[in-house]
C-alpha positions, 0 to 999 in steps of 0.5 A: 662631153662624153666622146660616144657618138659616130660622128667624129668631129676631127674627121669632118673638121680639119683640126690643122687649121686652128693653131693650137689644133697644129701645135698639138698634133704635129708635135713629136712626143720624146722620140730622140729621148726614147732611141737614146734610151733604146740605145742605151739599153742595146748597149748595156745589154752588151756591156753585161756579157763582157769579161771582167777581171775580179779584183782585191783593192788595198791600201799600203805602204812602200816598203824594202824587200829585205829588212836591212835595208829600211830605214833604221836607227842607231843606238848606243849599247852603253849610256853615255853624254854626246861630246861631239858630232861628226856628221849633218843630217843629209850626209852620206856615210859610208860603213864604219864611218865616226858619226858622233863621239861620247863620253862615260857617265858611270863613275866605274869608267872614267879612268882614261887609263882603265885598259892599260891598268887592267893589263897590268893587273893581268900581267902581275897575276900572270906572273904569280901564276907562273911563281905558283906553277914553280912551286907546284913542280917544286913540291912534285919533285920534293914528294917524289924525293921522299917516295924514292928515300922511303923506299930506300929506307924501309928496303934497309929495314926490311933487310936488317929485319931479315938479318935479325931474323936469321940471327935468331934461327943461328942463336936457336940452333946453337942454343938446342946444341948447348942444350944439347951438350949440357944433357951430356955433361949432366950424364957424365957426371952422373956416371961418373959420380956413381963410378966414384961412389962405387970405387971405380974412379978416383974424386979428380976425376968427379971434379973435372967432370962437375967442372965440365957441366957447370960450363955447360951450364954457364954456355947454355944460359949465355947463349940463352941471353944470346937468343933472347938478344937476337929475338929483341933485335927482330921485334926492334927491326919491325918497329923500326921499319914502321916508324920508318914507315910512318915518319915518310907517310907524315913528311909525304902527306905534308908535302902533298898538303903543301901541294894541294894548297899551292893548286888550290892559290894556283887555280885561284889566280888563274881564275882571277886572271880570266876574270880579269882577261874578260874585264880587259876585253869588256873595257877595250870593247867598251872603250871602242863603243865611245865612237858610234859608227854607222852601220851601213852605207847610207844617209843621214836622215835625223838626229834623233837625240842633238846637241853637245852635253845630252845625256842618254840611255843605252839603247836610246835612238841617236841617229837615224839612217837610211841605207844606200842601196835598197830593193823597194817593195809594197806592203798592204793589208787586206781583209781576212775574208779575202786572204784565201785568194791570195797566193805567192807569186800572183800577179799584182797592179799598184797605183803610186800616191803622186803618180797620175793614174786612169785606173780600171780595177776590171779592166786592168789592160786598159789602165794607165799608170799602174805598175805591175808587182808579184807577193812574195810574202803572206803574213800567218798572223793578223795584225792589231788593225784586223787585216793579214800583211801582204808583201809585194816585190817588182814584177821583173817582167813589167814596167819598172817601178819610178826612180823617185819613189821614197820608202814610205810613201802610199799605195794602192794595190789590185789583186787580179783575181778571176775574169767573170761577166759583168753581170755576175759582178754587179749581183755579187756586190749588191749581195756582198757575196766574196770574189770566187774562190780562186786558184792559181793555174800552176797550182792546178796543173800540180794538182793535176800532175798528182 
């Protein structure tokens, strides 16, 4: 029935009094559930405004901070077959120490005695350079002979050019004063044949005197044939000194041919002997690399490449090493969108694979078993995964890091950015809006100063 009347029935009758009227009416609807819930809400209210640290989360990998000292492997430099080993994996070598021996496999090498012979070869040539040299200062001195013999002699020439030319100037003087005495002889005898004609002189005396010019003539013919005598020995000095001249060009220019051939063998050899030199120094480096050594201190971690017999390239993996000292690191990745807030020297939390760890990536002071790191190292190029390398080194002024932590073993990283409200963090991961741009506080204060 429709409840519109005045009278109301719960007032005149006592409802109490039935047992469904007291189940119904003395029954309290929720109300725990309902403070709960009222608490809950005092709480969270609260919670929304407290302080939260934004954060980086990555994935990584334990690493060495330096790159010597990780995990390497040791190659051969020349192909050879494994004869012997020395070492067990396991085994702690120290550097320089014999790890395997082995064996050429190229038919060029293997003569035992191939270093001594080469030696050898050197030494032969060596001496045949010094045979060369003998020769060489041999030739410079015979040349130089023959330079001082030329001029001796082209001087001697040269002199008795000089005498045939004075010669010739005394021949020419005495030929013009018979010349001379021949115009006289001629004037007498005419003077005195037109005496005799004339009756002043007798006929004894024409002859004397025709006597005395045709001596005259005879001296001025002779001493002519003497001129022209004289003149023929200057031409014959000057042909003289040219073939002097000529004869010591031709047995200097033989000499020096000589020369220039006994260089060019000297210079040859000694090209061989470097050649051969530098074969000598690459088969006793060649020699050595029979017995492959390690490195650096360390341990033995695999044999890469076992057994007696087995045949390899140069360069092929043998053995793989892991040094004994090392300074360990954390190597993770994180997003490109995230790289700008990172910066060297931030401060970093990581959690060990293995090691027990209550982690509150908002609350870093409150986390347990995570130890601190710093960057050290961005990487400028993106890796084939689409994530930058981030490389991280011991916090010297936190925890240390665990004494059992072996190189490649995993890790997850936080990196500490900005403290925000909770409330601000919860929108911004439901929007996925980026952390807040971040800048370390040394970096503004440098800013500042500027």
């Amino acid at each position: 029935m429709l409840n519109i009347s005045h009278n109301q029935l719960n007032k005149k009758v006592d409802l109490r009094r039935f047992q469904s009227g007291r189940n119904v009416l003395d029954k309290s609807y929720y109300k725990h559930f309902n403070k709960f819930l009222l608490a809950a809400a005092f709480i969270t209210g609260i919670t929304m405004f407290l302080p939260w640290t934004q954060n980086i989360t990555g994935r990584g990998a334990v690493t060495t901070l330096k790159p010597d000292h990780r995990p390497q492997s040791i190659q051969s430099q020349i192909p050879g077959r494994i004869e012997e080993w020395f070492v067990r994996e396991g085994d702690y070598v120290k550097r320089g120490d014999t790890i395997l021996r082995i064996s050429e496999v190229k038919s060029d090498y293997f003569d035992d005695q191939l270093v001594e012979r080469t030696n050898s070869q050197i030494q032969a040539k060596e001496s045949s350079l010094d045979a060369y040299q003998q020769k060489v200062q041999a030739l410079q001195r015979q040349i130089m002979a023959l330079k001082n013999e030329q001029k001796l002699k082209l001087e001697q020439t040269r002199n008795k050019l000089l005498q045939s030319k004075l010669k010739v100037k005394s021949d020419s003087i005495d030929f013009e004063a018979y010349k001379t005495n021949l115009t006289i002889a001629e004037r007498q005898y005419d003077r005195i044949l037109t005496l005799q004609k004339e009756g002043l002189k007798a006929l004894r005396d024409v002859e004397e005197k025709r006597v005395k010019y045709q001596e005259a003539q005879a001296k001025l013919i002779s001493q002519e044939n003497k001129f022209i005598s004289s003149k023929n020995e200057v031409i014959n000095a000057q042909i003289e000194l040219s073939r002097i001249n000529q004869e010591y060009i031709d047995k200097i220019s033989k000499s020096q041919s000589d020369l220039f051939t006994t260089q060019s063998s000297r210079f040859d050899t000694q090209a061989q002997v470097t050649k051969l030199m530098n074969d000598y120094t690459n088969y006793q480096v060649r020699h050595s690399l029979r017995y492959v050594t390690a490195p650096v201190d360390g341990y033995i971690n695999k044999a890469i490449t076992g057994g007696i017999g087995v045949t390899f390239k140069e360069g092929d993996a043998l053995v793989g090493i892991m040094p004994e000292r090392y300074d360990l690191a954390v190597e993770t990745y994180v997003r490109p969108i995230d790289l700008p807030l990172l910066h060297l020297g931030e401060k970093v939390r990581i959690q060990f694979d293995g090691w027990p760890a209550i982690v509150f990536s908002g609350w870093p002071n409150v986390s347990y078993g995570t130890y601190g790191a710093k960057v050290v190292a961005i990487e400028n190029f993106i890796s084939d995964q689409g994530m930058y390398r981030v490389l991280l080194a011991p916090d010297e002024t936190d925890h240390e890091w665990p004494k059992a932590i072996r190189v490649g073993s995993g890790a997850k990283t936080i990196a500490l950015l900005e403290d925000v409200p909770i409330w601000f963090e919860l929108w911004r991961q439901i929007n996925s809006f980026p952390p807040n741009y971040y800048q370390p506080k040394n970096k503004e204060k440098s800013n500042v100063k500027s």
